[in-house]
PAKE-993534 format. One record per residue (C-alpha): z, y, x. Coordinates in pm, whole numbers, padded with zeros to 5 digits, always signed. Layout:
% residues N
ZYX;...
This chain:
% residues 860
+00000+00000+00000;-00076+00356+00134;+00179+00615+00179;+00159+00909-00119;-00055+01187+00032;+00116+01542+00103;+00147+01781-00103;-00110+02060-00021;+00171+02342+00055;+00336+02151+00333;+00183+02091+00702;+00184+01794+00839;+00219+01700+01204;+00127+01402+01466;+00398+01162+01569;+00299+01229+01894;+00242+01533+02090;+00077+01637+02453;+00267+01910+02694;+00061+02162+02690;+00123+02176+02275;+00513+02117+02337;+00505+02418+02574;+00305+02651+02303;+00527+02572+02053;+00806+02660+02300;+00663+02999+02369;+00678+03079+01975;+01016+02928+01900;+01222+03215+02130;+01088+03514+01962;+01232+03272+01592;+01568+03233+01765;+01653+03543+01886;+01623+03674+01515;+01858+03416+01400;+02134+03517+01703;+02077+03872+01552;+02120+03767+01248;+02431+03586+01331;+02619+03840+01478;+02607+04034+01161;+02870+03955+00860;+02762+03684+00664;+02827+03766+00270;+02938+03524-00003;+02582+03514-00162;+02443+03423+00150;+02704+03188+00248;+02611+02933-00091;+02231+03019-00045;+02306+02850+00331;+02504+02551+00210;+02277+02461-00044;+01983+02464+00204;+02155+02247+00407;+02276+01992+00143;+01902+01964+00041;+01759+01883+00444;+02053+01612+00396;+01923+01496+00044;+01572+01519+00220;+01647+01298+00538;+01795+01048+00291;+01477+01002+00062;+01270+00983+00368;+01498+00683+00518;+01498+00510+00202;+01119+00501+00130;+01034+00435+00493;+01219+00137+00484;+01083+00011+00092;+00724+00099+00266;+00808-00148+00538;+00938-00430+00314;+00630-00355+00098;+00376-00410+00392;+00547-00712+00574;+00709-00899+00263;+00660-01306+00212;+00609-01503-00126;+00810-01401-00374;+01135-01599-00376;+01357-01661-00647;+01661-01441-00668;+02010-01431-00706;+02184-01356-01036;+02520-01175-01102;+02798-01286-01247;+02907-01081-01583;+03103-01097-01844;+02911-01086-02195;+03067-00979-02553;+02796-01142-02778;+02788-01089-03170;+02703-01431-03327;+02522-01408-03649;+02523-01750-03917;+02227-01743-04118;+02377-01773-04477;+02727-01880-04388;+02966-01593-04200;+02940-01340-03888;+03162-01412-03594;+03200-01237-03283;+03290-01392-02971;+03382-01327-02602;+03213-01569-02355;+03383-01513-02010;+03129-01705-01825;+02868-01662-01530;+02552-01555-01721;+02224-01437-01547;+02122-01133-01662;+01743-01000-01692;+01739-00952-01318;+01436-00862-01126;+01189-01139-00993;+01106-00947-00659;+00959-00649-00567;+00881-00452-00954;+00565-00290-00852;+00430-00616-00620;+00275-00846-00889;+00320-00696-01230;+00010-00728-01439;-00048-00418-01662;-00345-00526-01861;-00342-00456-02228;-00293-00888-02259;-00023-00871-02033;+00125-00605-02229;+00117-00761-02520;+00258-01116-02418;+00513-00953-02270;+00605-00770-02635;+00561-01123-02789;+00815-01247-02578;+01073-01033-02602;+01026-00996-02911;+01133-01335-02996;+01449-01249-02737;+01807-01149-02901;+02009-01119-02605;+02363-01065-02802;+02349-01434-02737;+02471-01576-02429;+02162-01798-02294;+02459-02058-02146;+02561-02148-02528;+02316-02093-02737;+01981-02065-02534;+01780-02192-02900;+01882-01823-03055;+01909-01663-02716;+01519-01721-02673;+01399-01729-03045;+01632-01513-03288;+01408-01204-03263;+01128-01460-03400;+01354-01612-03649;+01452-01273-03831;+01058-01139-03847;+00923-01445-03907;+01087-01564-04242;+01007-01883-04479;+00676-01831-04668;+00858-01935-05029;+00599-02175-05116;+00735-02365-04773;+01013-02565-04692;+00991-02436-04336;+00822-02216-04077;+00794-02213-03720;+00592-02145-03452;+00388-02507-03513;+00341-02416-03895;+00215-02101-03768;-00051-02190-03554;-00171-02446-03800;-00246-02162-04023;-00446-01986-03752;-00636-02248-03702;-00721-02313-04043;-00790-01968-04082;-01019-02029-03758;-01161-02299-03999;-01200-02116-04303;-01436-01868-04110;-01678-02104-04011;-01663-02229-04341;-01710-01903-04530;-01961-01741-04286;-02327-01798-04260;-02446-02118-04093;-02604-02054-03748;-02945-02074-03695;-02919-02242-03384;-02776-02572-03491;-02904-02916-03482;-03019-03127-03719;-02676-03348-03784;-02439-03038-03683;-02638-02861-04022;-02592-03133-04252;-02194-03170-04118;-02139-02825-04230;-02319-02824-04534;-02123-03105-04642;-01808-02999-04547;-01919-02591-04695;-01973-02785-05010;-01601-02926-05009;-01488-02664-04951;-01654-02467-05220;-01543-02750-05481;-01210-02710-05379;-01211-02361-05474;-01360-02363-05772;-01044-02318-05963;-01207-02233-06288;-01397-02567-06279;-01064-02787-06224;-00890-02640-06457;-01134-02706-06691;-01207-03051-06607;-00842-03125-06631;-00634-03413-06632;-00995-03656-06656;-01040-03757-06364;-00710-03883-06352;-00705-04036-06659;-01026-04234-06536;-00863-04341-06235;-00555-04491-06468;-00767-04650-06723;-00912-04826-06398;-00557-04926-06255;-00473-05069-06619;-00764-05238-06662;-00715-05419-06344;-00390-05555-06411;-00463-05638-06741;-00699-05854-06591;-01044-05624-06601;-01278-05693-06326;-01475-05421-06368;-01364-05041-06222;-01577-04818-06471;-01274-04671-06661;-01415-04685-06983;-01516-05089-06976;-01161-05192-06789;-00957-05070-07093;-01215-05188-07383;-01380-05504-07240;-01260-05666-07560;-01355-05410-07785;-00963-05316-07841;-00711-05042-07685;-00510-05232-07456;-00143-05126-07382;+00147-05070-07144;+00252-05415-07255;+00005-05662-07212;+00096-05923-07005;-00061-05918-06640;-00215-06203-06429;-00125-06238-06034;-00453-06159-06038;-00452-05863-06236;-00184-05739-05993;-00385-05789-05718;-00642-05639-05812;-00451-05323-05922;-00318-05297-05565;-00626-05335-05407;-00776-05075-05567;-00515-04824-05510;-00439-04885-05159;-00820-04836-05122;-00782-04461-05266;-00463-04407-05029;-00229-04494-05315;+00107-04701-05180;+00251-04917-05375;+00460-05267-05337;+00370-05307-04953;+00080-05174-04693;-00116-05344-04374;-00227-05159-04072;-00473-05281-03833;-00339-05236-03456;-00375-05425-03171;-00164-05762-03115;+00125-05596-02903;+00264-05936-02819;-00062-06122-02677;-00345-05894-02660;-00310-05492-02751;-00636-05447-02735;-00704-05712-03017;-00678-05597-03353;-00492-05758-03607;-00312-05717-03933;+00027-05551-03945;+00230-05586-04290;+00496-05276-04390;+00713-05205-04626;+00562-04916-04881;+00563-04546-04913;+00826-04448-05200;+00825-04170-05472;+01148-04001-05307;+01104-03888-04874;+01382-04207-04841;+01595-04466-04964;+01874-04259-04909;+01758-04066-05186;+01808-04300-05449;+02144-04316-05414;+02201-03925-05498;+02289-03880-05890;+02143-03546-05891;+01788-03612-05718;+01813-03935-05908;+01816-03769-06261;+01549-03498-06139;+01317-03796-06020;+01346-04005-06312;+01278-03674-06540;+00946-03590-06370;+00856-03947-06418;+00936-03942-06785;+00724-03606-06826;+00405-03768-06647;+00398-04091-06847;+00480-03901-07200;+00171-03689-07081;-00041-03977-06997;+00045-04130-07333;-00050-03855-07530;-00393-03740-07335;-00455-04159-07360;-00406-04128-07775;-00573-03790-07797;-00903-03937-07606;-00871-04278-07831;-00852-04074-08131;-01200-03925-08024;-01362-04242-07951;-01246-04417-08221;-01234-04421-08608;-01004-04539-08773;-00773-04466-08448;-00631-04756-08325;-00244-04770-08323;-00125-04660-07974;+00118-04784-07833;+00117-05116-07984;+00446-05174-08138;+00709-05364-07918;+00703-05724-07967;+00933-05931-08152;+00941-05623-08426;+00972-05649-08789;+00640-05560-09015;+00776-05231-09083;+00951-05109-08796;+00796-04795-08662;+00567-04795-08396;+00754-04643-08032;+00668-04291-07989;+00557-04138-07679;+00882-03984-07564;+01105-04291-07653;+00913-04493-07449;+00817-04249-07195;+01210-04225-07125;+01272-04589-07128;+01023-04688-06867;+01132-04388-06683;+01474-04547-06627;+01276-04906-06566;+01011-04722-06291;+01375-04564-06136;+01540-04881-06120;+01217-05053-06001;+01164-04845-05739;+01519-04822-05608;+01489-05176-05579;+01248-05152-05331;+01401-04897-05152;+01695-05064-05068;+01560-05434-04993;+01357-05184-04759;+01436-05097-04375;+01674-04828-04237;+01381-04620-04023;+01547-04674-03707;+01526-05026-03711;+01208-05021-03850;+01060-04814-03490;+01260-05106-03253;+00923-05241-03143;+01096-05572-03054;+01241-05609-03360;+00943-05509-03557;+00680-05801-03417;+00713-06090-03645;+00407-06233-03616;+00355-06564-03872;+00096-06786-04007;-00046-06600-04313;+00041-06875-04526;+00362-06760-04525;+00275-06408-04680;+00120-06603-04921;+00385-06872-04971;+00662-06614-04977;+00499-06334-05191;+00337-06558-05472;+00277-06268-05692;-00003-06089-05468;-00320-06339-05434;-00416-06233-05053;-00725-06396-05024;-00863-06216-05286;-00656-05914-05176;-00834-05914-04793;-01175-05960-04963;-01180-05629-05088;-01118-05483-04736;-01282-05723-04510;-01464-06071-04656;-01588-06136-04290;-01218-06153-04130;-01012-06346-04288;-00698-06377-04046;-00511-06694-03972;-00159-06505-03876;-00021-06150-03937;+00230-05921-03813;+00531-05904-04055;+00748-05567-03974;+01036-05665-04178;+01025-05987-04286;+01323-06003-04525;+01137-05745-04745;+00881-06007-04827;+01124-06239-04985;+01318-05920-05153;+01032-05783-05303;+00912-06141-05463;+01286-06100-05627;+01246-05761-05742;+00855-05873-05938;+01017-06164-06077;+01319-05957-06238;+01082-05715-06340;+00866-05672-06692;+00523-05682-06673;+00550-05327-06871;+00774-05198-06606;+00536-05295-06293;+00236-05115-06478;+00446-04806-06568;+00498-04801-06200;+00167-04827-06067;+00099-04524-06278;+00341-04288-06140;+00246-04398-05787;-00096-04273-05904;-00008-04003-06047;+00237-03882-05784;-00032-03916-05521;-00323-03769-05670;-00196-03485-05906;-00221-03211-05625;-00618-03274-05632;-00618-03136-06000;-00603-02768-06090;-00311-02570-06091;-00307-02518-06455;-00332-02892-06515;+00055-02950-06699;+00074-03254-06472;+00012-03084-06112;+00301-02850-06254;+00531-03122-06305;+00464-03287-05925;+00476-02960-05814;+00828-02861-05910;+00909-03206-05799;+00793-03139-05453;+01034-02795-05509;+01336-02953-05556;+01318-03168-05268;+01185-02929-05022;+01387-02608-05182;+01118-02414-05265;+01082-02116-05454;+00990-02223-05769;+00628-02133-05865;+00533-01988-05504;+00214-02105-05374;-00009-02064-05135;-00323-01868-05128;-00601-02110-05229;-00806-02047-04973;-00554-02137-04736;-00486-02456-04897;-00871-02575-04930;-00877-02496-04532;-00617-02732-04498;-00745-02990-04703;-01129-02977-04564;-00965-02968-04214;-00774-03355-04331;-01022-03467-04541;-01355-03419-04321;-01187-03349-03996;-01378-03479-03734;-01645-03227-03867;-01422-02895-03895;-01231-03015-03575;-01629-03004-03391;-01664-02661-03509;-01319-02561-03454;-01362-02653-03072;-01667-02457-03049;-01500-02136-03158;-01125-02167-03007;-01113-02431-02722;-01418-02283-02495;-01437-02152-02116;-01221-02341-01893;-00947-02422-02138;-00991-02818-02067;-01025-02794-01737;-00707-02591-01694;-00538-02786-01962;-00614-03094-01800;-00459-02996-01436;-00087-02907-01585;-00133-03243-01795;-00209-03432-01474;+00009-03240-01257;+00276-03293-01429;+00200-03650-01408;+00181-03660-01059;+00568-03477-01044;+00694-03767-01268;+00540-04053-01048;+00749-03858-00694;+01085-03857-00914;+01077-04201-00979;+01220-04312-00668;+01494-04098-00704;+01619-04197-00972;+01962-04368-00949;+01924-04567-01218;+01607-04726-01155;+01583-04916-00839;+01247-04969-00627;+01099-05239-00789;+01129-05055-01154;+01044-04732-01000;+00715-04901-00844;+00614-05097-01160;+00659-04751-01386;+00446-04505-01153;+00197-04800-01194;+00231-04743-01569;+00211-04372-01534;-00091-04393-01294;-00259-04633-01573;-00242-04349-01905;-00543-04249-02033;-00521-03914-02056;-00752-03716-02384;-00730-03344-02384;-00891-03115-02638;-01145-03354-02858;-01321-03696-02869;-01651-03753-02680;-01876-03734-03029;-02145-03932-02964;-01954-04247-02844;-01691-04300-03108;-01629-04401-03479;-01592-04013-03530;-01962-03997-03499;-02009-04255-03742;-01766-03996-03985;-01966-03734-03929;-02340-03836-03953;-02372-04130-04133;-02094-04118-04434;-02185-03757-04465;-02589-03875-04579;-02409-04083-04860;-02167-03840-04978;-02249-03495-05185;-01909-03305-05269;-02160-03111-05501;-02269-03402-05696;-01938-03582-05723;-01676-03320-05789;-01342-03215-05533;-01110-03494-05704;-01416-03786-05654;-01496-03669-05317;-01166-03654-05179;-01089-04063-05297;-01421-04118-05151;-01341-04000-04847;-01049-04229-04841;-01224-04516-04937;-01433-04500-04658;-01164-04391-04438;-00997-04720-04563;-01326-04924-04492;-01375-04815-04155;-00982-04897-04059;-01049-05219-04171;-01354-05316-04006;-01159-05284-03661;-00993-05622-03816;-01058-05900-03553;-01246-05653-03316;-01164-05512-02963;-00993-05188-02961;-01235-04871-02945;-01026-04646-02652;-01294-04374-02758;-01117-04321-03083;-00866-04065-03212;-00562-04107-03435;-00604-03705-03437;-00828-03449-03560;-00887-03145-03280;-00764-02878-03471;-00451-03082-03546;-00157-02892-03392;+00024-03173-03251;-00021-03491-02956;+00080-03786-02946;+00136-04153-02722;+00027-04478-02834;+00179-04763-02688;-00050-05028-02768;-00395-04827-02621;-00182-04675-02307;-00312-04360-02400;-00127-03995-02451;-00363-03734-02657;-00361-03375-02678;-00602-03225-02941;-00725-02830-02866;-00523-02749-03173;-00217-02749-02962;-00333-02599-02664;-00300-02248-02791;-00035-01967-02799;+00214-01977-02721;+00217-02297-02585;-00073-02235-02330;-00364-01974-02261;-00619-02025-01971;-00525-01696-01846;-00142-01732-01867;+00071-01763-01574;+00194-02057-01463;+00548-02008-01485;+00477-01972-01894;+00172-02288-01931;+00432-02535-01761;+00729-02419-01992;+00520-02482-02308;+00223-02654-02273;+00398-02840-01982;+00656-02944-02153;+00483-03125-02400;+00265-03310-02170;+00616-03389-01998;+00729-03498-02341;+00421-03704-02446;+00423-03910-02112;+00771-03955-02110;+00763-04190-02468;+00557-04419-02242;+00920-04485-02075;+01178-04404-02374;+01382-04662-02583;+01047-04793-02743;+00776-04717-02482;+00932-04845-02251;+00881-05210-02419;+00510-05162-02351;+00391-05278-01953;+00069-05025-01802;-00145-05311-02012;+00025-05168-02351;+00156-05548-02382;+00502-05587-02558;+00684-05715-02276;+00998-05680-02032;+00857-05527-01670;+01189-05357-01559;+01445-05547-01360;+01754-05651-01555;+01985-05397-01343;+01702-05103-01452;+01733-05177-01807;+02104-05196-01832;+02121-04852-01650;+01890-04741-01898;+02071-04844-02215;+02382-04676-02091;+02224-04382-02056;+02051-04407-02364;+02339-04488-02584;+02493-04139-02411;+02210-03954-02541;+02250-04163-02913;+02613-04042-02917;+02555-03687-02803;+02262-03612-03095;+02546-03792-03327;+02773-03528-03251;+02464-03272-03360;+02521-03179-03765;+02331-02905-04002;+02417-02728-04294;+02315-02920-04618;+02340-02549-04819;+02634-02689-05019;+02876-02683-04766;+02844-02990-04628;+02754-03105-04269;+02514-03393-04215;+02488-03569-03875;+02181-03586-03668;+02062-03935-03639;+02107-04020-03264;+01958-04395-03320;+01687-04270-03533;+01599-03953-03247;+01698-04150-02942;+01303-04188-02812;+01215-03822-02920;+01539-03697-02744;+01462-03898-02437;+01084-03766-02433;+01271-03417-02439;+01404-03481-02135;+01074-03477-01974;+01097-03161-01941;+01231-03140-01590;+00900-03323-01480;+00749-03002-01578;+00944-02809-01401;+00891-02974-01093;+00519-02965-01108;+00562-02607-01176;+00770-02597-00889;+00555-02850-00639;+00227-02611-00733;+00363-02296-00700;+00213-02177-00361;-00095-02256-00489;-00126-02093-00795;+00052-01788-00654;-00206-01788-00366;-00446-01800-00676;-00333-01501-00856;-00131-01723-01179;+00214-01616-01115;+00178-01290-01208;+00478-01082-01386;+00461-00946-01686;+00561-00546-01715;+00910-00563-01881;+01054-00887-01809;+01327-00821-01609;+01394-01216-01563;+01302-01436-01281;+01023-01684-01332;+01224-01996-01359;+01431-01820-01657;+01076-01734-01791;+01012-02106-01753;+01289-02228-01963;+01256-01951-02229;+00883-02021-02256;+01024-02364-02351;+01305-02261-02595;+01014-02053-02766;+00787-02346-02820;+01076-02458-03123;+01159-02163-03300;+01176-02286-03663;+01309-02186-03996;+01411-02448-04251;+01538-02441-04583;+01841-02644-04630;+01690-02898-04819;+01383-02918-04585;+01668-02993-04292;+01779-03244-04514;+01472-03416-04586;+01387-03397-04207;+01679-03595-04093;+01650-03862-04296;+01311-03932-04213;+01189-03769-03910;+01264-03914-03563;+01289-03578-03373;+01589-03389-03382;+01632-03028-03505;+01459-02750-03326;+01814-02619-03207;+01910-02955-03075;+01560-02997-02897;+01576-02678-02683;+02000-02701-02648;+02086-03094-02605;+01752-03084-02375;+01894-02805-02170;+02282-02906-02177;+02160-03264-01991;+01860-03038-01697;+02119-02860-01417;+01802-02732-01320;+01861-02471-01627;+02224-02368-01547;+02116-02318-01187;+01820-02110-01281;+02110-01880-01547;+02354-01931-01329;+02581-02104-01593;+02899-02161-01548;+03027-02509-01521;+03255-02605-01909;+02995-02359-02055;+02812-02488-02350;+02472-02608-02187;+02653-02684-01816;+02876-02947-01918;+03083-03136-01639;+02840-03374-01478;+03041-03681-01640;+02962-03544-01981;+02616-03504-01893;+02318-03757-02020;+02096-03785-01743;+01767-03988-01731;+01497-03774-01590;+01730-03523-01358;
């Protein structure tokens, strides 16, 4: 840096000077001094006496300024890499705020870091309208009246949490839920501007089709007035089934005698069958489900047939055992069948004249007993679908013994899914999926179910079955009618109760028909998507911190005191073997191709109206999962769409996937600096490959084979530390909104929690690529940030969580979800890396720097 020029009134000088000008200057200096003696020997006054001291306290004041920036000029020119620097202790009085329960303020006595410079201010600070704006965006999201060594989850994300409230037609918001919705407003761009010119000939027909789904799904007008028909076709078809119909038109499978079948016909195992078939093939659960996946146990990349226990009405079993969601359940079930009834008698009135009776009269009645009305029975087999289905739920598995992939491979002859559900006729059952691959064994998740739920169908009327087929229909496919439609309302304010939403909030419709074109047809809107948001070298990039961070997780391993050499050897063999798939699928080589091209020539959303198209798509969604039946595993494929904001690891294909939907702000930008890419996007890369080594991954060997490749001394380390991390997320409880506090799962999170842990592999690739990327220009500061870049680091991870979550959301979530609470993510993470607490300079007893022996350590 050059020195500031002169001002233009002041003379400068050379350093160095010859004699002859030391001897001018001599010659004019006596004539100067002799004034001054003659000055001096007169009387000085008082005026001049402060006029001389003040001139002589600014030379000092001078002398001083010119020390000081001769020595910052030197430091400037001559200084090394910046280094990370010290913090200072403090003392903090923080003001705790309680969303929705009470304000408490509290003095932390604690060592706390401070925002304390990174190095020199003026060095590497990027001033660029971007940078200037990220660094708003981040603190923004900071509240600081939080001490970062207790609560680093509001510390880093309370300034988001207060401007970013709950939409009210959401159970919760955070930063995932609100880059979903710019991407799908990404999507709805594409899909409401002009088609380019330039495209090819497939890429045109794509978006046509998926313009034209779109476009039906708007079309508000024109679902409202087509109503509940659809529907009602679809349940004509389901009753005509399991009344023994073998036809699907649903004007034939209720009349194929030339009479109005009802509710209480009696069904044939084949009739059942059939019923089930059918809906499963629309996406309907019901009773039980199969999966095709690879054989885990001989050959993962084999597919074979998986058997599960079934989706229920209620988000879990737990549910069923709550009087109050228990009456508001059965309720909405009695409104949808009294409104079936009565559309069902209102269209048979139409069709025929005389009308014919409907419903039949109970059986066993006298000649002139009164036929059941619609509400008397609509309330009866309300109670019997309840009952049913509670049933179910409880013969069903808790979750977290359900994801024990040990405990989870059953696999049997098929004869004794046949022997030991009689009820369901599975030969004719697999023909309707697959009549070329008929399997000699399958993979039974749960095999006590099998036997419960043969119980639970031969307790149960054939009336009562039926009646619950039809709310599993309705339940799953009222959201594709219109909003007017009585019967959306009544799933809808279902949906409100359980997720405590506002009632009658939703969302803008064009927001919603993004979101359902983008999971519907989204191999197609996920090509476009990448076209317009995942350009440049945003792979590329992406695809270094992915592997890097790889790389830092394979030089841990040895150091590791847990895991001795031959473990440690065996899992950076495992690590070495991931297939790593960043952004999107390669089109041309993978079933997504088939998606887009060739289903798209057959289908016209136009033609066939939203509700037809949508179970069409899932039809052949359902064909092409089970044509993979007896096949080799296609590694090209995705279990993701590209916009989807999320990633994943599968076991079974040794693979860990990032889609482009994820790779955005403020995760990761190509042009971020490092510091901020590792602490987000990082960190989930850290997370991802670390399920390939938590309580379930683990299982798998580098072949994706269900196996034991650890020694016996590794594993045992590993469950103690894993039942310390179980028993620490225990300890975790929320607010239920009613004053009650419900305990985080710890068996249920245990993998997800140990993924979190990743994050210190992160951190060291951050760390083991620093040079580099600073020699590079990408660890650039950000005007504002007065932190250093490891706190920067951890806060760009606390960020990545910030969520807002209605109280029955939270609920809902830890019942069934597998990850912890955001809080418990970014502080039970943190608490168990000492690698934060160094980098805030944490006190030891404080809240995330426990005493080592507290500590759950797998990764650190």
């Amino acid at each position: 840096m050059s020195a500031p020029a002169a001002p233009a009134d002041v003379e400068t000088a050379p350093l160095l000077r010859s004699s002859d000008e030391d001897e001018q200057s001599q010659a004019q200096d006596e004539g100067f001094f002799q004034k001054l003696a003659d000055i001096a020997e007169q009387p000085l006054t008082t005026l001049t006496k402060v006029l001389l001291g003040v001139c002589l306290f600014l030379l000092l004041l001078l002398s001083v300024f010119v020390g000081l920036f001769a020595g910052a000029q030197h430091k400037i020119n001559h200084k090394p890499s910046p280094a990370p620097p010290s913090v200072t202790p403090t003392t903090v009085l923080t003001t705790v705020t309680e969303t929705l329960v009470s304000t408490k303020t509290s003095i932390f006595t604690t060592t706390v870091a401070l925002p304390a410079p990174t190095g020199e201010p003026t060095a590497d600070v990027c001033t660029s309208s971007d940078c200037i704006i990220l660094s708003a965006s981040i603190l923004s999201s900071i509240d600081t009246s939080f001490d970062p060594c207790e609560d680093f989850y509001l510390y880093t994300n309370n300034g988001w949490l207060k401007s970013h409230p709950i939409p009210s037609d959401k159970g919760s918001f955070g930063n995932f839920e609100d880059v979903q919705l710019q991407n799908e407003a990404i999507i709805r761009e594409i899909l409401e501007a002009p088609s380019p010119k330039d495209l090819d000939l497939y890429d045109r027909k794509s978006l046509q089709k998926v313009k034209a789904l779109y476009g039906e799904c708007l079309a508000e007008d024109k679902l409202d007035k087509v109503g509940m028909a659809p529907l009602l076709d679809t349940i004509r078809v389901v009753r005509g089934l399991y009344n023994g119909s073998t036809s699907i038109d649903p004007h034939f499978a209720t009349q194929q005698d030339g009479t109005q079948r009802s509710f209480a016909t009696e069904a044939t195992p084949k009739g059942l069958t059939a019923a089930l078939a059918y809906l499963h093939s629309r996406g309907v659960g019901a009773l039980f489900g199969f999966d095709i996946d690879g054989d885990i146990g001989v050959d993962p990349d084999k597919m074979t047939l998986w058997f599960w226990q079934p989706e229920l009405g209620l988000p879990s079993k737990e549910y069923y055992e709550e009087p109050e969601i228990s009456k508001v359940y059965e309720a909405a079930i009695e409104k949808l069948l009294f409104t079936v009834f009565e559309e069902e008698k209102a269209v048979q009135s139409k069709q025929f004249w005389p009308p014919f009776p409907w419903p039949q009269p109970p059986k066993g009645g006298d000649d002139d007993e009164k036929p059941e009305n619609s509400t008397v029975r609509a309330k009866r087999l309300a109670k019997s679908v309840f009952k049913f289905e509670q049933a179910i739920a409880r013969a069903s598995q808790d979750l977290d013994e359900l994801y024990d992939p040990i405990g989870s491979y059953n696999p049997v002859p098929f004869s004794n899914l046949t022997e030991g559900l009689p009820q369901i006729q599975f030969d004719n059952y697999l023909t309707a999926f697959a009549p070329r691959s008929f399997p000699s064994r399958v993979i039974v998740t749960y095999p006590a179910y099998i036997t419960s739920l043969s119980a639970i169908l031969d307790d149960a009327k054939k009336e009562d079955v039926e009646a619950y087929l039809i709310a599993r229909t309705i339940l799953s496919l009222a959201p594709l009618l219109g909003q007017d439609t009585y019967i959306w309302k009544v799933v809808r304010e279902l949906r409100e109760v359980l997720g405590g939403l506002k009632k009658g909030a939703l969302p803008d419709r064009s927001e919603y028909c993004a979101k359902v074109v983008s999971e519907v047809l989204g191999y197609a809107t996920g090509r476009f998507f990448v076209h317009e948001a995942f350009g440049g070298e945003s792979k590329k990039k992406a695809s270094n911190v992915i592997t890097n961070v790889i790389e830092a997780f394979k030089t841990s391993l040895p150091h590791l005191s847990w895991m001795d050499k031959n473990s440690s050897t065996a899992a950076a063999e495992k690590a070495s073997a991931i297939d790593v798939k960043v952004g999107y699928p390669l089109w041309p080589n993978t079933e997504s191709s088939f998606q887009i091209y060739n289903f798209y020539k057959a289908l016209d959303p136009s033609a066939n109206g939203y509700f037809a198209t949508v179970l069409a798509q899932e039809t052949w969604d359902q064909i092409r999962k089970w044509q993979k039946l007896g096949r080799a595993r296609n590694h090209m494929e995705w279990e993701m769409f590209a916009s989807t904001v999320n990633a994943y690891y599968n076991p079974p294909a040794q693979e860990i996937v990032f889609p482009a939907g994820i790779m955005r702000p403020p995760w990761f930008s190509v042009n971020w600096p490092g510091y901020l890419n590792y602490g987000g996007m990082g960190a989930i890369a850290a997370h991802e490959l670390c399920h390939a080594f938590d309580s379930a991954g683990r299982m798998y060997n580098q072949h994706g084979k269900l196996e034991e490749w650890w020694t016996n001394t590794t594993s045992q380390n590993f469950d103690k530390i894993q039942k310390c991390i179980s028993k620490q997320y225990s300890e975790y409880t929320i607010d239920d909104g009613k004053g009650n506090k419900v305990h985080v799962n710890g068996e249920l999170t245990s993998g997800e929690n140990i993924a979190d842990q990743g994050l210190i592999n992160s951190y060291r690739a951050w760390k083991a690529n620093y040079n580099s990327s600073y020699e590079q220009g990408s660890e650039y500061l950000l005007p504002g940030l007065n932190y250093t870049r490891e706190q920067l680091f951890f806060i760009s991870f606390g960020r990545t969580w910030a969520r807002n979550m209605r109280p029955a959301s939270a609920v809902q979530r830890i019942r069934t979800d597998p990850h912890s609470p955001t809080q418990f993510r970014v502080d039970g993470t943190l608490s168990d890396i000492p690698e934060f607490a160094q980098a805030f300079n944490c006190s030891t007893g404080s809240k995330l720097n426990p005493p080592k022996e507290k500590q759950c350590r797998l990764w650190s």
